[in-house]
N, C-alpha and C positions, 0 to 999 in steps of 0.2 A: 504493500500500500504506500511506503515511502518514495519508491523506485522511481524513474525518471529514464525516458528515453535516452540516450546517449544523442547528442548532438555536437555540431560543429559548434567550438567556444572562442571566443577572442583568443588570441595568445597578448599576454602581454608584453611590450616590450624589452622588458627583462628576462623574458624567461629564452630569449634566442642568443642564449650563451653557448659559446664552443668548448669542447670536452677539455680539459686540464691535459698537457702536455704529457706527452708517455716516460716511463720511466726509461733510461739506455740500457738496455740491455746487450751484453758479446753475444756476437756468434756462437758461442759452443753454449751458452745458456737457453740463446734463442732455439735451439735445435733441441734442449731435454726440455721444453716446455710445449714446443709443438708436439713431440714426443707421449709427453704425457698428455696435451690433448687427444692425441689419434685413440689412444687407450682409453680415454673416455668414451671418446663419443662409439668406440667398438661395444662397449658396457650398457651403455645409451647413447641409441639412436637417435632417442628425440631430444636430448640434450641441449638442444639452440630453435627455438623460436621459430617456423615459416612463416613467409609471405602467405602464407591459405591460413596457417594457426591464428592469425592478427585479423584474417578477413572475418574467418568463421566465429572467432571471440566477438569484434567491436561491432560488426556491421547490425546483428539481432541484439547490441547487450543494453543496458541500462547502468545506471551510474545514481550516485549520493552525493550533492554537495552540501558540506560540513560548513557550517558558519567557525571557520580559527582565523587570526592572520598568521600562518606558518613564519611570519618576519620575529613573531612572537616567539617563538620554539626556544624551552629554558635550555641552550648549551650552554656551556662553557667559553670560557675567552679563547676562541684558535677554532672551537667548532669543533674539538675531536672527540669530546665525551658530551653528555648530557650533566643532567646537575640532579640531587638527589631531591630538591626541594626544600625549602624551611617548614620547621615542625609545623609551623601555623597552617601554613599550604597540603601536610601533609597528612593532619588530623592527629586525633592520639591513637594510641596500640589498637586500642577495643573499635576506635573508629576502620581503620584500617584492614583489620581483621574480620570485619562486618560482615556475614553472609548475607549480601542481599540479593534481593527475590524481582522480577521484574515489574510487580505492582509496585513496587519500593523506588522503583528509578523513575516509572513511569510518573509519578506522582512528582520525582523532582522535574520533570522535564525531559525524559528523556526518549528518543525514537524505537522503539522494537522493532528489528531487523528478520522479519521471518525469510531465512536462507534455507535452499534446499540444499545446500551443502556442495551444488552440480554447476548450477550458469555462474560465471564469475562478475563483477561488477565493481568498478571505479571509485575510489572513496576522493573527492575531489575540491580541494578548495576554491575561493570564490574567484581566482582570476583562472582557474583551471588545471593546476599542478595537481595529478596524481600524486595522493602522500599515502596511501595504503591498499592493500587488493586484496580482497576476499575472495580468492582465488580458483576457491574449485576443487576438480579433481578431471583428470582425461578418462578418455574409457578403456577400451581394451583388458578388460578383466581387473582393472588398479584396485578397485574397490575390495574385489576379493582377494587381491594380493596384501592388501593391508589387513585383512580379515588376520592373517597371516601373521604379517607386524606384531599387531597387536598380542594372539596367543605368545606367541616368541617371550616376548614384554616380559605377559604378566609368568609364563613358566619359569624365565630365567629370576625376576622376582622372587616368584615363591620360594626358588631354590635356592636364592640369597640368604633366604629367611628373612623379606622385605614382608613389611605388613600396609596397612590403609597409612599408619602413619609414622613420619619418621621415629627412629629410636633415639635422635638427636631434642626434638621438642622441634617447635613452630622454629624455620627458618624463613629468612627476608620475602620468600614468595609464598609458603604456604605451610600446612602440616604436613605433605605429603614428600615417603622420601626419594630426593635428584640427585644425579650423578651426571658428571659434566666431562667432555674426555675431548681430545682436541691440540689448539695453542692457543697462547693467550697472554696477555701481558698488562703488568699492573703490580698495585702494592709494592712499588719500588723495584719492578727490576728494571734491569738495563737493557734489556731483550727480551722478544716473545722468546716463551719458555711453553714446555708438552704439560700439561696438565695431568695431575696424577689421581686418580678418583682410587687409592689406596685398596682395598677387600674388593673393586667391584669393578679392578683393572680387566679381569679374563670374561667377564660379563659383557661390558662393553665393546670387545675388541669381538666376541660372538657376532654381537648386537647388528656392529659396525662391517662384520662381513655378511652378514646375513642378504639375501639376495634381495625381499621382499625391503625391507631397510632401506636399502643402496639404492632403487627406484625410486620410496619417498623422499629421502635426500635428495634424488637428481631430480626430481617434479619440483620441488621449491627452489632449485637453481633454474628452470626452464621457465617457471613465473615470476621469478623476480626479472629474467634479462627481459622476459614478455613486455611488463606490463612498467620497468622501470631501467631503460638499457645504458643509457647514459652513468648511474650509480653501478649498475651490476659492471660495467667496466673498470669502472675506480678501485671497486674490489677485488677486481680476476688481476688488475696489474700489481694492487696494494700484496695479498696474495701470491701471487707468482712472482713480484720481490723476494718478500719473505723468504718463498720456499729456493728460493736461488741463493740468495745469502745465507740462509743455512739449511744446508739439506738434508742434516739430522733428523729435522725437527718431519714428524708423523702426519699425513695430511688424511684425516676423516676418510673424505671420501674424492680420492682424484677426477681432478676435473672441477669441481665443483668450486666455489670462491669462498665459503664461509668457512673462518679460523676453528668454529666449537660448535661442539652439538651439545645438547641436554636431554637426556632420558628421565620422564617423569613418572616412578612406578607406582604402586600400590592402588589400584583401584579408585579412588576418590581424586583428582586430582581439581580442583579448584584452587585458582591464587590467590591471594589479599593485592590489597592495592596497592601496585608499585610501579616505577619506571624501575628500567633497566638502564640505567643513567650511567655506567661505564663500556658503552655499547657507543660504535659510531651516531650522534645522533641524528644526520640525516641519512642515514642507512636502514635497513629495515631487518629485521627479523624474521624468521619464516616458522612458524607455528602452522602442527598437523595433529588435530584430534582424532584419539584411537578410542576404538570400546566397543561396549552394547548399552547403550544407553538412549532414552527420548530426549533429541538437542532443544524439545519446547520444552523440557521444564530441568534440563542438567548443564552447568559448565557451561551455559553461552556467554562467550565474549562481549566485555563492558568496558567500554574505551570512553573516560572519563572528560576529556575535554573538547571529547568528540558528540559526547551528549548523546552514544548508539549505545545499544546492546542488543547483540548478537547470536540467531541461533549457528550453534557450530559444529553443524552434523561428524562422524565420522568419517575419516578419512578426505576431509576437507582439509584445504591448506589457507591461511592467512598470513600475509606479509604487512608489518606495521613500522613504523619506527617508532621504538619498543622503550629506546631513551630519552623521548621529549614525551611523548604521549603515557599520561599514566592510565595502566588496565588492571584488569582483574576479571574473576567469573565469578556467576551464581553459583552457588553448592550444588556438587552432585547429587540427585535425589536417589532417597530409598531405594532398593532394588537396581540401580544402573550401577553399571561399572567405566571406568572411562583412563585412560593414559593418555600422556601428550609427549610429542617429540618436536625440538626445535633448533633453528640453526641459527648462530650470529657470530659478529667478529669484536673484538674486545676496539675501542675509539684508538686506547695506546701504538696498535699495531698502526695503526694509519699515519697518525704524529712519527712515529720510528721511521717508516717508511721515507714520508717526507721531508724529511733532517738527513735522506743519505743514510740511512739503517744506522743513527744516533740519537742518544738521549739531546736534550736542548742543549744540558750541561756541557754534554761533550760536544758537541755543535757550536757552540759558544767558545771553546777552548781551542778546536780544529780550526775552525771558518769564522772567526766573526765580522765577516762584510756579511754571508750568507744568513748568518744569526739574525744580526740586525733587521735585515731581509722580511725573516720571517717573523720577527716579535711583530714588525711594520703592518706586516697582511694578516696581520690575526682582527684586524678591524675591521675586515669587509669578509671576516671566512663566511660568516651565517648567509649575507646574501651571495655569497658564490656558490656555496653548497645548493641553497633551495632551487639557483639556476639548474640544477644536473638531472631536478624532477623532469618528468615529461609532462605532455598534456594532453587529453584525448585528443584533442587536433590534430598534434603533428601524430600519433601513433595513428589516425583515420586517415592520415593523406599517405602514408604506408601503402594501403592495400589499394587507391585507386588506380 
């Protein structure tokens, strides 16, 4: 009932900015990256986007425009993390942890999203920047592929001796318990570093070869270049830096652009109200709900300054930027069961990136013309970054 034809929108003149300079890459780097593309896309075929995927998406779809000004978006100074919020913004513990119900939102103003989980749709602000896509799912049997996923989950779960909720107590997203595996950087290091999910290392590394897995990874890499290509660049090169300057380091799932995954087990998985505020914050997130549960009355997605909430059927995928935008969901209800898997890249990795694979610190002691450089441009990062959105326009002048 909210829904809205997808139409031709003004572009504004700011938004026809040209993609950020590529990183240089040698020849013998250039050659193990093409390398490890061919491998991809052997793994998955559908792994990049067609001229028909874009026709058959936009030409029948429909779209959401969100009353935010995106110029608003809480980052940081430089634009490579988001910001956690001030207490006041951010309610107390009990508020946060609030299971609410969508008569609850509804009543604050808020829109109910009835999603079939299948047509994807544009969540679009008012000069026309795509800032998130409810993505969907393709066909070709995916659905029961994740039927799949999901048992995988919750078996290897059980056999952790993973219960509904963590043995740790409520952490920053929810009761339920997550294990993270990937690369990632922050809390002072000087370099992405492999993240270590300690007991639930040989779980993960299953999880992560698992076949049915490795498809929904590569479906959330094939919706973000879809529906956001200009970002999903900045990541595949932010990324393929990384993994060149150190080849140590373990990459998820080759091919793909996102530093970490998160595996959300135990059967109830609902979040409390948070950003994800050490995440690129104009990058997005790609969230894939698992289970057997009714997405009208379990875990639908509630994107707060979005003023939606969301039904989030199974095996549906949503991509948000997950660090400026705070979310959360409804409670699982009685009798459902539900798991979630997600993909993002830590903001730090991107700043590293861009400093020449160095801290500021050291960037400052190596280069300081370059330094300076960059202290300079961190005053215009927020409106460069919001430039890399797309906008149903130019993705509609695509397919004619």
């Amino acid at each position: 009932m909210f829904l809205q034809p997808l139409t031709r929108l003004k572009s504004s003149p700011s938004l026809s900015a040209s993609t950020p300079a590529p990183y240089v890459q040698s020849q013998r780097n250039s050659k193990r990256r093409e390398a490890r593309k061919r491998k991809a896309e052997e793994e998955a075929p559908d792994s990049r986007p067609l001229k028909r995927t874009l026709a058959e998406v936009l030409s029948p779809g429909t779209s959401i425009e969100v009353e935010i000004n995106t110029s608003n978006f809480d980052a940081a100074r430089g634009a490579h993390t988001g910001k956690r919020g001030t207490k006041k913004e951010r309610g107390s513990t009990p508020d946060i942890r609030r299971p609410y119900t969508v008569a609850n939102l509804l009543s604050l103003g808020f829109r109910h999203i009835k999603w079939d989980g299948s047509t994807p749709f544009p969540l679009i602000d008012g000069v026309g920047r795509i800032i998130g896509i409810p993505a969907g799912q393709p066909g070709s049997g995916y659905a029961a592929e994740l039927d799949d996923a999901f048992e995988e989950m919750m078996q290897e779960g059980e056999g952790a001796g993973l219960g509904a909720t963590s043995s740790e107590g409520a952490g920053a997203r929810g009761w339920f318990p997550a294990f993270n595996c990937g690369v990632s950087m922050g809390m002072g290091n000087s370099h992405p570093v492999q993240l270590d999910p300690k007991h639930m290392k040989d779980v993960l590394e299953r999880l992560v070869g698992s076949k049915s897995v490795r498809r929904m990874a590569m479906y959330q890499n094939v919706a973000f270049s879809l529906w956001a290509p200009r970002v999903y660049e900045v990541y595949e090169r932010t990324t393929n830096t990384m993994w060149e300057k150190m080849p140590g380091l373990q990459n998820n799932f080759p091919g793909g652009v996102f530093g970490a995954a998160a595996f959300n087990f135990g059967g109830s998985v609902w979040t409390f109200k948070h950003r994800d505020f050490q995440n690129w914050p104009f990058g997005w997130c790609a969230i894939t709900a698992l289970g057997k549960f009714d997405p009208t009355r379990s875990a639908q997605l509630i994107l707060w300054e979005l003023k939606l909430v969301i039904d989030f059927p199974h095996a549906s995928t949503i991509l948000i930027p997950s660090a400026v935008i705070t979310h959360s969901n409804t409670p699982v209800a009685d009798g459902d069961v539900q798991t979630s898997f997600t993909q993002y890249t830590a903001g730090a990795i991107f700043r590293w990136v861009e400093n020449g694979c160095l801290t500021e610190e050291k960037l400052e002691k190596s280069d300081p013309t370059c330094y300076r450089q960059m202290m300079r441009d961190k005053s215009t990062a927020v409106s460069r970054r919001l430039e890399l959105y797309s906008t149903v326009d130019e993705l509609l002048c695509k397919i004619d």
